[in-house]
C-alpha positions, -999 to 999 in steps of 0.1 A, spaced: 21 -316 530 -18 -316 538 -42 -350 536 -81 -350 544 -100 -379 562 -134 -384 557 -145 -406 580 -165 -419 612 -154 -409 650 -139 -435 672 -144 -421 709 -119 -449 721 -95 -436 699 -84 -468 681 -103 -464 648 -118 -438 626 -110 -402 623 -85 -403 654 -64 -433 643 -61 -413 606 -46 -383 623 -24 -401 642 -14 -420 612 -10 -381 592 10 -373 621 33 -400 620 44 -398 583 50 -358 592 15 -344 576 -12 -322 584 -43 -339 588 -76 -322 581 -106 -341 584 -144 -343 581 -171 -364 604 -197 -382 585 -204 -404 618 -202 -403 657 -198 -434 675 -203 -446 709 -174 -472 709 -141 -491 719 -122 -521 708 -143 -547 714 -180 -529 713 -200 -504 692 -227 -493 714 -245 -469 690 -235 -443 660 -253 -408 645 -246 -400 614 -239 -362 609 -261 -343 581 -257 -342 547 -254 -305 549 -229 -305 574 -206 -330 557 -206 -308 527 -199 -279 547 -165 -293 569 -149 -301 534 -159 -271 519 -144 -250 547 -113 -271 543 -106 -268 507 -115 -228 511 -82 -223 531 -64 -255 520 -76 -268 482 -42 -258 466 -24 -280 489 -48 -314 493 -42 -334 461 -52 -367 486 -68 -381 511 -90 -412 528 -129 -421 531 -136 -443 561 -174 -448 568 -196 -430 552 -231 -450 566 -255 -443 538 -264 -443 502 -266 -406 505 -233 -396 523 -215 -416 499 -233 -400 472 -221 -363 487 -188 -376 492 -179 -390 457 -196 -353 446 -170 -337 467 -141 -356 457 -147 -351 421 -157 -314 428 -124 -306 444 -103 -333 423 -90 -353 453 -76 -388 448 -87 -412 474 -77 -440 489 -115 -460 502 -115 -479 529 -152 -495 524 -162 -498 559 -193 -515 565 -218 -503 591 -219 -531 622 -185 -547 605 -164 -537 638 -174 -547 674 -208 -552 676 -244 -551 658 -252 -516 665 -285 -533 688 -295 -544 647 -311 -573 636 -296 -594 615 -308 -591 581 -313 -553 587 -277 -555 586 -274 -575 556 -296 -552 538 -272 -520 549 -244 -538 539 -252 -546 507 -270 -511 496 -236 -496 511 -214 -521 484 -239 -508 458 -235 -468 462 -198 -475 466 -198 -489 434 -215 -465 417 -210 -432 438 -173 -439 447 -148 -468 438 -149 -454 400 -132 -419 410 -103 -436 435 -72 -439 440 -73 -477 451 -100 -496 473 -88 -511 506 -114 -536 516 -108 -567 543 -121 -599 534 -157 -594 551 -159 -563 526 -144 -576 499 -169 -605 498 -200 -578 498 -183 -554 470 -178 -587 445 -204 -608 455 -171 -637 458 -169 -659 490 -135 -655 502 -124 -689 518 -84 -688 503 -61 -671 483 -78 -682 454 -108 -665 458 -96 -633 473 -72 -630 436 -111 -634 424 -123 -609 441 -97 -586 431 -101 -591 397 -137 -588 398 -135 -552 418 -106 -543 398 -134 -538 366 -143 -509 390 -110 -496 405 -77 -505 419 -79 -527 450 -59 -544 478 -80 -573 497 -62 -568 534 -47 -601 544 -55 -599 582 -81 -622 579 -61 -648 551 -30 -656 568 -19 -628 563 -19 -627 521 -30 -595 511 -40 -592 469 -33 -565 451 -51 -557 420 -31 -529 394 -67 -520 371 -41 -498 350 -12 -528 342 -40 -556 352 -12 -572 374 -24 -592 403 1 -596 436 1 -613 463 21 -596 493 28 -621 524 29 -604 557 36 -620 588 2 -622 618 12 -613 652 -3 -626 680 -18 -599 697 -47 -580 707 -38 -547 695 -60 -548 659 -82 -519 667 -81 -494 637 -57 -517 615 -75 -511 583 -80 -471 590 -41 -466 598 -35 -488 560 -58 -465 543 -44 -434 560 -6 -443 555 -18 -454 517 -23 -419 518 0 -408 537 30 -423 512 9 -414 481 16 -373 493 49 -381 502 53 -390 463 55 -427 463 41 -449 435 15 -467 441 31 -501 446 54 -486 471 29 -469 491 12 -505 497 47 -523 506 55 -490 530 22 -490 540 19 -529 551 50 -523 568 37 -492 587 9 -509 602 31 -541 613 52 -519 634 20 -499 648 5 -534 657 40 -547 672 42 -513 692 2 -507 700 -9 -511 739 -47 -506 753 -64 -528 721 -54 -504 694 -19 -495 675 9 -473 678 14 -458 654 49 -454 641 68 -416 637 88 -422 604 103 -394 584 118 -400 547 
């Protein structure tokens, strides 16, 4: 069983491309991945990022799916960083027929400002929600956004439970979608676009510092349990649980992720 990041570089090795492969690794796949961003980072600061070229993007996932295309069926996007990597991304996933789970990672979101003002980042932030829209969400698998993301994609303040169910449904005209609870007490809403079910899924916050990477790992094990043949509602419950353990085990600011083999 083979799964494909395509994602940012974490040098820390908490979040990013790193955290996904540790993630693979744990549910016993072969990770393949390509870089759209390197970052100068570690759990509590982003000090700069470089995005990688258009050209070269294309090329690490073409290389992949020359010796590997029959076997990928799945796979994760983390940060893309621009209009026009997420553009070449949602070309490539249709291209080679991969369904992804997106984990909408906005630029600045983790850390720091990236030495940005303000409203620059505003700006970013919302022409990223836009070309995920357009480029992206409408080809996935499901859409994995926190709160903070959630609230850029719909255009919904998220203050309660209430609003994130909002959100949902308002994302859910574009795709599937679970808001991540870390920042609700822990209530993460799930939105089913195919049944147009809404859940709500209570898992329990642990008091620790060991958050690094949380919503890469849920993308990655969404994955992960998505090649292993699960359903999409079980891959979210296996998933949640997944990450709980990796936060309960993690050390150093970041997770551990869990081996499990079913």
């Amino acid at each position: 069983m083979i799964g494909i990041s395509i994602a940012g570089f974490d040098p820390s090795g908490g979040a990013g491309i790193i955290a996904d492969m540790k993630t693979f690794s744990a549910l016993e796949i072969h990770g393949t991945a390509a870089i759209t961003a390197l970052t100068a980072q570690n759990p509590t600061k982003v000090f700069s990022l470089m995005p990688i070229s258009i050209e070269y993007i294309e090329e690490q996932i073409d290389s992949i799916f020359d010796e590997y295309g029959e076997y990928i069926s799945y796979g994760k996007t983390g940060m893309l960083y621009s209009t026009e990597i997420i553009k070449t991304v949602g070309k490539k996933i249709k291209e080679y027929n991969i369904k992804v789970v997106v984990d909408p990672v906005m630029v600045a979101s983790a850390g720091g400002s990236l030495l940005k003002e303000r409203e620059e980042i505003k700006n970013m932030k919302e022409e990223i929600a836009t070309s995920l829209k357009k480029y992206l969400l409408p080809h996935c698998l499901i859409a994995t956004p926190n709160i903070h993301e959630a609230e850029i994609i719909s255009g919904i303040k998220i203050n309660n439970t209430n609003n994130a169910i909002e959100a949902a449904y308002k994302i859910g005209e574009i795709s599937n979608v679970i808001i991540t609870g870390g920042h609700l007490d822990g209530i993460n809403t799930f939105f089913n676009k195919s049944t147009e079910e809404i859940k709500t899924i209570k898992k329990p916050l642990i008091e620790t510092s060991n958050v690094h990477g949380t919503g890469c790992s849920f993308s990655a094990a969404l994955a992960g349990y998505s090649i292993k043949g699960n359903n999409l509602t079980t891959s979210i419950e296996k998933s949640l649980d997944f990450v709980e353990l990796a936060v309960k085990k993690g050390k150093y600011g970041t997770l551990k992720q869990p081996y499990i083999s079913d």
